[in-house]
C-alpha positions as CSV (number, residue, x, y, z in Angstrom):
1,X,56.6,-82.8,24.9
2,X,57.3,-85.3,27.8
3,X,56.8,-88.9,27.0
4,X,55.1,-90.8,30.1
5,X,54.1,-94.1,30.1
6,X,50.8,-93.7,30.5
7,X,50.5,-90.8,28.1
8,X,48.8,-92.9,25.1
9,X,47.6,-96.0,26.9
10,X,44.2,-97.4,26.0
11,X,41.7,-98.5,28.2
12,X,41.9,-102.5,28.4
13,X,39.9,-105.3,30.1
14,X,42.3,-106.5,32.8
15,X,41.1,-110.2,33.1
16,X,41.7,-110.7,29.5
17,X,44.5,-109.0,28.9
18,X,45.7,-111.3,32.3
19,X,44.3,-114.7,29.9
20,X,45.9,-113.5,26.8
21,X,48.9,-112.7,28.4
22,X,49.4,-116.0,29.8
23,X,48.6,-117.8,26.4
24,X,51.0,-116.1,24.7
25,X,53.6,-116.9,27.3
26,X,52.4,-120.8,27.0
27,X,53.0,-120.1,23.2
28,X,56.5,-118.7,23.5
29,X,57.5,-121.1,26.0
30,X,56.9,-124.2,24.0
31,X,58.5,-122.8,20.8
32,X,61.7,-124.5,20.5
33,X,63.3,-122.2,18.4
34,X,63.0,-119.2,21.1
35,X,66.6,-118.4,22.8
36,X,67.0,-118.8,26.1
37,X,69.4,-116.3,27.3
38,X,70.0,-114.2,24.4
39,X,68.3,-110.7,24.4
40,X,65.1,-111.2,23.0
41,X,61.5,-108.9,22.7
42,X,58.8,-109.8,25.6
43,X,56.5,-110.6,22.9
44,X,55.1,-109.9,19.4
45,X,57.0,-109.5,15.9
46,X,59.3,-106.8,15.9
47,X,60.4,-106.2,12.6
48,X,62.8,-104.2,12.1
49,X,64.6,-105.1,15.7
50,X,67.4,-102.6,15.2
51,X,69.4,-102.1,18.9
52,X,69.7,-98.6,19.3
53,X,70.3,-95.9,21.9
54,X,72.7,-98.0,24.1
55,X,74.2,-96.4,26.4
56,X,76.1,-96.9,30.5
57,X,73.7,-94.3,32.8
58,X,74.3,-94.2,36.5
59,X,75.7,-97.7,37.0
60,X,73.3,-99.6,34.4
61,X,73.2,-100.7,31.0
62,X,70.3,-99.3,29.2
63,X,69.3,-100.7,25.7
64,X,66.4,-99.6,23.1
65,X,65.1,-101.1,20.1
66,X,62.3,-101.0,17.6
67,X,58.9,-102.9,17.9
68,X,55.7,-101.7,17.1
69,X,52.7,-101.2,18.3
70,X,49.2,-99.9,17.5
71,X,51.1,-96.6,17.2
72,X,53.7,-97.8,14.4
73,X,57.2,-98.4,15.1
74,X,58.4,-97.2,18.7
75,X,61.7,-97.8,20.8
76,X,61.1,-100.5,23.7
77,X,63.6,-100.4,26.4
78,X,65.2,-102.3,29.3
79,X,67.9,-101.7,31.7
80,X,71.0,-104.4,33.2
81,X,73.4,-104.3,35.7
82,X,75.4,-106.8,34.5
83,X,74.7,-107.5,30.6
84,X,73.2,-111.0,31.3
85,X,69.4,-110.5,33.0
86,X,67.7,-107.6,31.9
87,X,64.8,-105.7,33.5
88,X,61.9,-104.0,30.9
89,X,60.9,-101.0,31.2
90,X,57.7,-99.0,29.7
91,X,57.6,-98.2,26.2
92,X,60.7,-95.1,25.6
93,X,59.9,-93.5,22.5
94,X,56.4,-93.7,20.7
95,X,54.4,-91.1,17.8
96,X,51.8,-89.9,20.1
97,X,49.3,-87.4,18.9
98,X,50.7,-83.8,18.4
99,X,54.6,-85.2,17.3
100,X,55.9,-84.7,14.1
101,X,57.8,-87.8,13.8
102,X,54.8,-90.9,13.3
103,X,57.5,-93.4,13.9
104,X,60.6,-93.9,15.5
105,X,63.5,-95.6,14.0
106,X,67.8,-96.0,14.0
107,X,69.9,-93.5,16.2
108,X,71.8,-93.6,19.3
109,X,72.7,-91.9,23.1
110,X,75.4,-89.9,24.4
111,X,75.3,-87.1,27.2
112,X,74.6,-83.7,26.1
113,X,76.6,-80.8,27.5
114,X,73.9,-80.5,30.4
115,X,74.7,-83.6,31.6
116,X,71.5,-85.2,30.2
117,X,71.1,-88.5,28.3
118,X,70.3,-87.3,25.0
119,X,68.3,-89.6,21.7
120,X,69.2,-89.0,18.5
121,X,66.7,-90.7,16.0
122,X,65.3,-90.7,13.0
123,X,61.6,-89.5,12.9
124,X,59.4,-91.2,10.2
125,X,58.1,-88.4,8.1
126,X,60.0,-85.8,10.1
127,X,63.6,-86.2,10.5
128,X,66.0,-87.1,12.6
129,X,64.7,-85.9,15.9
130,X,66.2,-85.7,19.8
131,X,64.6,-86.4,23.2
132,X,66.4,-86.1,26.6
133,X,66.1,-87.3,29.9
134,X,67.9,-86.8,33.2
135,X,66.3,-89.3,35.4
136,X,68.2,-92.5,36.9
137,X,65.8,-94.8,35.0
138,X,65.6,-92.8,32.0
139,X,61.5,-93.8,32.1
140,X,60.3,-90.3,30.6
141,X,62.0,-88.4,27.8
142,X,61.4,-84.9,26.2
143,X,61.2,-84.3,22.6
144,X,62.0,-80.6,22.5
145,X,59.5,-78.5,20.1
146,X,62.2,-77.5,17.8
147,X,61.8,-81.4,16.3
148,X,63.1,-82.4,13.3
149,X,66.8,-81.3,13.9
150,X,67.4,-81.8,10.3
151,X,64.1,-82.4,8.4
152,X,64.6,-84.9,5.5
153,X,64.9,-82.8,2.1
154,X,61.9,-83.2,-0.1
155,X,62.7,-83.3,-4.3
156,X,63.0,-79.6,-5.5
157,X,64.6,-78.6,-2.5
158,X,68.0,-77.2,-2.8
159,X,69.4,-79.7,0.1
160,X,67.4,-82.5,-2.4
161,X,70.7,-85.3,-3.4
162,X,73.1,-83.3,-0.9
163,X,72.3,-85.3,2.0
164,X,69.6,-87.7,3.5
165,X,68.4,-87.5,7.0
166,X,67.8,-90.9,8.7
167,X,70.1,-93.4,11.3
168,X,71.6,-90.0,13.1
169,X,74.8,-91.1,15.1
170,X,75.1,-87.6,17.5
171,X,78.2,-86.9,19.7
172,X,79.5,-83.9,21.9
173,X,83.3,-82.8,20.9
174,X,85.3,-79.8,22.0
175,X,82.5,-78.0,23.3
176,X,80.0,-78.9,20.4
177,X,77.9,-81.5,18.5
178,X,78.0,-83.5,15.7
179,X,76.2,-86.2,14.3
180,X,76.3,-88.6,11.4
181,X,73.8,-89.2,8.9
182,X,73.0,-92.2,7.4
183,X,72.4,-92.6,3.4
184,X,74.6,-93.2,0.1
185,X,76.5,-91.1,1.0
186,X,76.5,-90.5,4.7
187,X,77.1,-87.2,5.4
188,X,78.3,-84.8,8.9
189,X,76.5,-82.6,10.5
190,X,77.9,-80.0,13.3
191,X,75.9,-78.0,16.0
192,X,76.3,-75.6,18.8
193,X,73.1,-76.3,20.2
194,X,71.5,-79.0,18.8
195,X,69.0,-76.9,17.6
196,X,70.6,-75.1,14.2
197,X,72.7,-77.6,12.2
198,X,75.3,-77.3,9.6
199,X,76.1,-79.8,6.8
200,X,79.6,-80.0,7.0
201,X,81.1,-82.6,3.8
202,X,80.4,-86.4,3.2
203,X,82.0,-88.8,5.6
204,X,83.5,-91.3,3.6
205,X,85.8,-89.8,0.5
206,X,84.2,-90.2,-3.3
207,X,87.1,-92.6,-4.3
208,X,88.3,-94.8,-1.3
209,X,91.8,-96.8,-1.5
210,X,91.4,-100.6,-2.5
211,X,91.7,-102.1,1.2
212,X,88.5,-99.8,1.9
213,X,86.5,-100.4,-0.7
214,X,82.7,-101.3,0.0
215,X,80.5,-103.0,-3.1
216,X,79.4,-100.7,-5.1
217,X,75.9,-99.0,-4.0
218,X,76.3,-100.3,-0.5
219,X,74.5,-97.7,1.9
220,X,75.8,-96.5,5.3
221,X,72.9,-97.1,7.5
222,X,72.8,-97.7,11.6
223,X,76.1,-95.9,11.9
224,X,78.4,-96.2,14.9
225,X,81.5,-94.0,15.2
226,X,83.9,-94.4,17.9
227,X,87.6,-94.1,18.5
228,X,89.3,-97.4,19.4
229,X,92.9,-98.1,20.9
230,X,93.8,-95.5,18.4
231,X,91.7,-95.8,15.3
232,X,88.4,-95.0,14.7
233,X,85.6,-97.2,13.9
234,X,82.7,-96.3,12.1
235,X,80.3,-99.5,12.8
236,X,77.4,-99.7,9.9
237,X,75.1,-102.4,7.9
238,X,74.3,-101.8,3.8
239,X,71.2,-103.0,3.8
240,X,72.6,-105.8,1.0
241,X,75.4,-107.2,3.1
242,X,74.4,-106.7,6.7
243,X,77.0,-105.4,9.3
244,X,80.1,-104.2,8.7
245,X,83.3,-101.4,9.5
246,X,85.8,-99.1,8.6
247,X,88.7,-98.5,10.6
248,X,91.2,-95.5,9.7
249,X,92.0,-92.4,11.3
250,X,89.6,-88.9,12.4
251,X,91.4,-85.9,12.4
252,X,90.2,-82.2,12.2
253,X,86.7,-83.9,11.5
254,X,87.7,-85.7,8.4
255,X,87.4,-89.8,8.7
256,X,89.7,-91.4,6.4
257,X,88.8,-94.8,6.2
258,X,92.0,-97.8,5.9
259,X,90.6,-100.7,5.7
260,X,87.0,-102.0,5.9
261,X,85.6,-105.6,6.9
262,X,82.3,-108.0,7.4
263,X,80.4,-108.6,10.5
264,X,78.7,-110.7,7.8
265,X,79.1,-112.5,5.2
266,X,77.1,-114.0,2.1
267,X,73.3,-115.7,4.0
268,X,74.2,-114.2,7.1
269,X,71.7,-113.0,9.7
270,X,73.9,-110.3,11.7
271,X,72.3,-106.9,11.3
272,X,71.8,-103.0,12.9
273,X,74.8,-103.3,15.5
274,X,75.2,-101.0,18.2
275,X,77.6,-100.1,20.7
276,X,78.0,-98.7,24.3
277,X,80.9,-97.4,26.4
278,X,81.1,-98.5,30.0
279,X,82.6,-97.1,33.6
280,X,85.4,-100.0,32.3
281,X,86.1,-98.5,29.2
282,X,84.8,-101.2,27.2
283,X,83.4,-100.9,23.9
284,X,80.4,-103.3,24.1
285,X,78.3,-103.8,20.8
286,X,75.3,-105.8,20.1
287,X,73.9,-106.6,16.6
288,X,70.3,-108.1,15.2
289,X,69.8,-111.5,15.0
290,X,67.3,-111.8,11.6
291,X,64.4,-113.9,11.9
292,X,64.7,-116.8,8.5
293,X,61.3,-118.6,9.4
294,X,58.5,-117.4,7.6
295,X,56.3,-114.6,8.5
296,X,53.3,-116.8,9.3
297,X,55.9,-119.1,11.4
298,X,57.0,-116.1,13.2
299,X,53.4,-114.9,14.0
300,X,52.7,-118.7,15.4
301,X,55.5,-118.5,18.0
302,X,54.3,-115.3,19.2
303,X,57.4,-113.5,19.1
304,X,60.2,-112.3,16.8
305,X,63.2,-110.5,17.4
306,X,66.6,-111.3,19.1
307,X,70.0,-109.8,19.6
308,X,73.4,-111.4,19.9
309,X,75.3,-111.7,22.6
310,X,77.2,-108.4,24.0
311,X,80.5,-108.2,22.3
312,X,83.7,-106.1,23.5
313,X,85.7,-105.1,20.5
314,X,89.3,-103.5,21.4
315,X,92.0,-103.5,18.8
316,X,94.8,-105.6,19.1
317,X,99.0,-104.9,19.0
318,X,98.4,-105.4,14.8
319,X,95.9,-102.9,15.1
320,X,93.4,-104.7,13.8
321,X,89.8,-105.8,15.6
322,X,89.8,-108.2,18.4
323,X,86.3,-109.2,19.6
324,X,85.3,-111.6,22.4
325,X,82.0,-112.4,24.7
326,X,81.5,-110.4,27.7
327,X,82.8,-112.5,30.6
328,X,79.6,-111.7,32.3
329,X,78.5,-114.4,30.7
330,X,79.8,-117.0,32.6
331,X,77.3,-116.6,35.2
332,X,74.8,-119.1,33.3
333,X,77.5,-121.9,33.0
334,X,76.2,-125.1,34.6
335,X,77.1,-128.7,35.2
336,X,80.9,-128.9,33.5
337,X,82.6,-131.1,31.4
338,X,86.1,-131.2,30.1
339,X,88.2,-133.3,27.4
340,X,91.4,-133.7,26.7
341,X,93.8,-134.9,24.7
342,X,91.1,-135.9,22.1
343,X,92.7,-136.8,18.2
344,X,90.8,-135.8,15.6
345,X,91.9,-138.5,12.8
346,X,91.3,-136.8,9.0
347,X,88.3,-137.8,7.6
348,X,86.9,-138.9,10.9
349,X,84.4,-137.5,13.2
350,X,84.1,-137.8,16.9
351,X,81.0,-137.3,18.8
352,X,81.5,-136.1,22.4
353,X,78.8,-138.4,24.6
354,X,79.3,-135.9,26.9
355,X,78.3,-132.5,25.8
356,X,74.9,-132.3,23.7
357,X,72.1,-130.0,23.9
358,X,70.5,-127.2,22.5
359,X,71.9,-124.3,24.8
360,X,75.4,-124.7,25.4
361,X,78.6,-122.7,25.2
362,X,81.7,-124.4,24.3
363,X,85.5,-123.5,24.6
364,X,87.4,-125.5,22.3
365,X,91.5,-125.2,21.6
366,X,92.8,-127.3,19.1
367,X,96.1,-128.0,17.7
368,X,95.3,-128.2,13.6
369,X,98.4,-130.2,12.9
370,X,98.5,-131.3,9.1
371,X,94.8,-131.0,8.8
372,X,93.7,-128.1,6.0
373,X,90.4,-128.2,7.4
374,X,89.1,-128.2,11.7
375,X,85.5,-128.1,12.9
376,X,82.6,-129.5,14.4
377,X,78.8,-130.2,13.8
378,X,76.4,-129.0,16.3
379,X,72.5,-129.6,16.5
380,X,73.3,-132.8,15.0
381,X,70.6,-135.3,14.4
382,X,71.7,-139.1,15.7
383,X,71.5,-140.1,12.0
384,X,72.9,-136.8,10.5
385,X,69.8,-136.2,8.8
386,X,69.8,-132.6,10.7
387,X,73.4,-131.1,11.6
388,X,74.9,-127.8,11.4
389,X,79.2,-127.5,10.3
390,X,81.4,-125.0,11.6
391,X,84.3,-124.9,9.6
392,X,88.2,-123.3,9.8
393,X,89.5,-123.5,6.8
394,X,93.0,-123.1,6.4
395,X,93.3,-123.4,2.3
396,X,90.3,-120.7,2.1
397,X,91.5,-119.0,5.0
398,X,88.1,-118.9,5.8
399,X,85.7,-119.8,8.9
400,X,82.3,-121.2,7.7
401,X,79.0,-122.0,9.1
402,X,77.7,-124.7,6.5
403,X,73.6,-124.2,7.0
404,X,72.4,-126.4,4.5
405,X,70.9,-129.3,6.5
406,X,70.5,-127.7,9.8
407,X,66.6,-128.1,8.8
408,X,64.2,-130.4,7.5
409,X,62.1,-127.7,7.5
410,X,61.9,-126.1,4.0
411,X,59.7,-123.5,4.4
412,X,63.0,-121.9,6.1
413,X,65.3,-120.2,3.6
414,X,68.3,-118.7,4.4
415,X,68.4,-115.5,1.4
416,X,72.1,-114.4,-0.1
417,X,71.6,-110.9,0.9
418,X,70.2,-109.7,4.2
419,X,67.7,-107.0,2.9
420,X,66.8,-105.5,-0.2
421,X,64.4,-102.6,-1.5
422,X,65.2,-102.3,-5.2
423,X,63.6,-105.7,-6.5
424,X,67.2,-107.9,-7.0
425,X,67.4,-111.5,-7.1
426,X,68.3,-113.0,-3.5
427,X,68.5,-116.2,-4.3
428,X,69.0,-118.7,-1.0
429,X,72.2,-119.7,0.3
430,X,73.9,-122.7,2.2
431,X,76.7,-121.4,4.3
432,X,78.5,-118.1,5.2
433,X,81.8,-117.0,5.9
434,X,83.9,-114.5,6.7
435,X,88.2,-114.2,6.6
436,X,90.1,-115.9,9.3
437,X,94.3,-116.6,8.7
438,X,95.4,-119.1,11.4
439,X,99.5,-118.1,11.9
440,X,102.0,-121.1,11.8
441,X,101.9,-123.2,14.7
442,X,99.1,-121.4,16.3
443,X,96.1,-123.3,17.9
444,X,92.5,-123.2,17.0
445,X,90.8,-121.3,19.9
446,X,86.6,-121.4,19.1
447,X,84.1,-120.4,21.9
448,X,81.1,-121.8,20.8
449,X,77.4,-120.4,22.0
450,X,74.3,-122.4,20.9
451,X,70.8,-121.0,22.1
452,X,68.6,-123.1,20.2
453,X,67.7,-121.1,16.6
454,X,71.2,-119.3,17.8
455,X,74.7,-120.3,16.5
456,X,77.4,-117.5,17.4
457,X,81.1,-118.6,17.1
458,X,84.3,-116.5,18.6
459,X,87.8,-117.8,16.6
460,X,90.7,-116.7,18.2
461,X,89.6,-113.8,19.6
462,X,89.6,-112.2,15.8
463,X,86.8,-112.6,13.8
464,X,83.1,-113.8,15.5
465,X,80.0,-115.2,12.8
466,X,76.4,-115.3,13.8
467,X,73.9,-118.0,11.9
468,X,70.4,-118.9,12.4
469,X,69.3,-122.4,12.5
470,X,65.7,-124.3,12.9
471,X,66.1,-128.1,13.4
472,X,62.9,-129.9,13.7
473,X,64.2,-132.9,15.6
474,X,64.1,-133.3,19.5
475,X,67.2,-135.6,19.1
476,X,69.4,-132.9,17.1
477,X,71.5,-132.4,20.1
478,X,74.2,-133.8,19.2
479,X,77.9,-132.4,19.2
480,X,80.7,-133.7,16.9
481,X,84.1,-132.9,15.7
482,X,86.3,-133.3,12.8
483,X,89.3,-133.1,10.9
484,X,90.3,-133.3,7.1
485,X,93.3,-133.3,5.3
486,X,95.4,-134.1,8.2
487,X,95.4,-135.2,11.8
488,X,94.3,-132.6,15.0
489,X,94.3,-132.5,18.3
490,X,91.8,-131.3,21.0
491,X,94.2,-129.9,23.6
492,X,91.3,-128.5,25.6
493,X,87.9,-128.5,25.2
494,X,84.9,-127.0,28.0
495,X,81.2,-127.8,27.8
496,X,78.7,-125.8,29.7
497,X,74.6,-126.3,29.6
498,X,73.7,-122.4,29.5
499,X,70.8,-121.5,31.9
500,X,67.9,-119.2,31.0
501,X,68.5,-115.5,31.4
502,X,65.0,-114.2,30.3
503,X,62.0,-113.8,32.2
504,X,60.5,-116.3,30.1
């Protein structure tokens, strides 16, 4: 059947739907922890706010994602022509009456060999599912009659512990199509048609080498598979430990992962990523931002669910993963500032006078000299009461966002573990970090973004970490930098105010 946008709308009162429209936008506009220019849902709490189905159409980027709605979960959507301001379009993907699926969750796009953009998804008590569209807008999509692709196997059924059907990752290749399967373990699945599918083997081997290893029960959820300057990436959450990859080699079918690394680490809040190719041949991937605040502190701001910034990932002459803001971005820089030549004594802090504020990118290169440790504290409180630590550390070969004080609200808890289902502990946690090796006599680059509740921070092009923070105060602007162990120097540093990018 053909999804239109009018196909399961509801009669409404205009005037007050007008009214309540505008209320809410009053609400969302004087919440102070809403970003600014990162992608965020029009309005409500969108829970799960996986990415999903990106994909480059006919000069445009065009992004779903999960919200719900009186109908259960469905995909939103919105289109860009340049990554930065984002148009919304009507509701993609919903369980109107007569479908099989009564929800839609994880999958992606790709073109189909018709030339049409093509849905994989998983259909809640279906499947995983498809729908199509060849228009330039891709407003209306089909979901063929033939839905579920692969149903999900029931207990009893011979297909029962094989293989699970959810977060499908489809793909054409030499003249046919395959598609990953999300589950413990994920599993491919090959097609001629996309209509009659064959379980081919699992994806990742029973018994990986040491440099691959996941924990143990870690699922493979929201997967992403892509080749990239000659590896392949297979981009995934667990639903423990947030997002993460693989990288190793794809040949006759057959992934064999060679190493495997975290978009996230420990308290982390970077989850469900997705990725696009563009006319540029740039692999572009954007991940959830989790929501830490409360439930009923959620519901009070009128909205819930954000993205990070688009990413390009390429792999550098090491062969390992290089990731780095799109340089789209630079379109919302306003009123510059520069230092230079700023020393960072050890055990002192600086605070810039100049740069302060609560949506800001900043492009720092330092020269670490002697000091084992080189960061700074942003949102910072005048008295320190409030304050948020970014930390390289070169004895842990670590960075670190230290999260601990970067609230005086306590009804905000940052959990060990992004999600679980099976009733562990998750007890809260203070910072997060992921690996980061500075070589000998190499500088400290950092680009720093700061969107109010959004800290995301790019170190030397290598490694990026994504952290949400709530300060209270109106005064915890404030920008500061340090050293320990040793004496650094700023060589360069940039400070941009970062204008809005949303409609609201």
């Amino acid at each position: 059947m053909t999804q239109s946008a009018d196909s399961t709308s509801t009669p409404v009162d205009p005037l007050a739907a007008v009214n309540g429209s505008r209320a809410l936008r009053e609400r969302m506009l004087r919440d102070p922890h809403r970003p600014r220019y990162h992608f965020a849902v029009p309005e409500g709490i969108a829970m799960p706010f996986d990415p999903n189905g990106a994909i480059f159409w006919r000069g445009r980027y065009h992004l779903f994602y999960i919200l719900q709605d009186e109908r259960g979960h469905c995909w939103g959507h919105a289109s860009s022509a340049d990554l930065v301001h984002w148009t919304h379009h009507p509701t993609a993907l919903a369980p109107n009456p007569g479908d099989v699926d009564r929800g839609i969750f994880s999958g992606n796009a790709f073109v189909n060999l018709k030339g049409e953009a093509t849905i994989m998804y998983h259909g809640v008590n279906a499947g995983n599912c498809v729908a199509t569209s060849a228009e330039p807008e891709l407003i209306h999509w089909t979901k063929p009659a033939t839905n579920p692709i692969v149903r999900s196997p029931q207990k009893g059924e011979p297909e029962f512990g094989k293989y699970e059907s959810w977060d499908p990752h489809g793909w054409v290749e030499g003249g046919k199509y395959f598609a990953i399967f999300g589950g413990r373990p994920a599993t491919l699945f090959e097609s001629d048609d996309m209509v009659n599918w064959r379980f081919r083997h699992n994806l990742l081997p029973e018994a990986l080498a040491p440099a691959a290893t996941a924990d143990a029960g870690e699922d493979v959820s929201c997967p992403d598979f892509f080749p990239l300057g000659g590896r392949q990436m297979l981009l995934c959450i667990s639903h423990k430990r947030g997002c993460r990859y693989y990288l190793g080699k794809y040949e006759g079918n057959v992934f064999t992962p060679e190493s495997h690394h975290r978009m996230n680490g420990f308290g982390g809040t970077c989850f469900a990523p997705e990725s696009l190719l563009d006319e540029k041949g740039r692999r572009i991937m954007w991940a959830w931002v989790l929501d830490r605040r409360p439930m009923a502190m959620q519901k009070e701001s009128g909205s819930s669910g954000e993205m990070t910034l688009p990413r390009v990932l390429s792999l550098g002459p090491d062969g390992e993963l290089r990731v780095e803001p799109v340089p789209e971005l630079n379109v919302l820089r306003r009123n510059p500032r520069r230092v230079t030549g700023l020393a960072l004594p050890a055990g002192e802090e600086r605070t810039l006078k100049e740069i302060a504020g609560d949506s800001l990118e900043l492009d720092i290169e330092i020269d670490p000299g002697q000091a084992r440790q080189v960061g700074l504290k942003l949102r910072c409180s005048p008295d320190g009461a409030e304050e948020t630590t970014v930390v390289v550390d070169r004895d842990a070969n670590v960075v670190r966002v230290e999260f601990g004080r970067s609230s005086l609200d306590k009804a905000v808890v940052h959990l060990k573990y992004c999600m679980i289902f099976d009733g562990s502990e998750n007890p809260p946690a203070e910072a997060q970090e992921l690996p980061f090796t500075l070589a000998a006599g190499e500088p400290i680059r950092l680009r720093v973004f700061v969107d109010r509740s959004i800290v995301e921070v790019f170190v030397n092009g290598r490694q990026c970490i994504t952290q949400r923070i709530y300060p209270t105060r109106a005064d915890s602007a404030g920008v500061r930098l340090f050293a320990r162990g040793g004496e650094a120097k700023v060589r360069s540093l940039w400070g941009w105010d970062m204008a809005p990018a949303g409609g609201w």
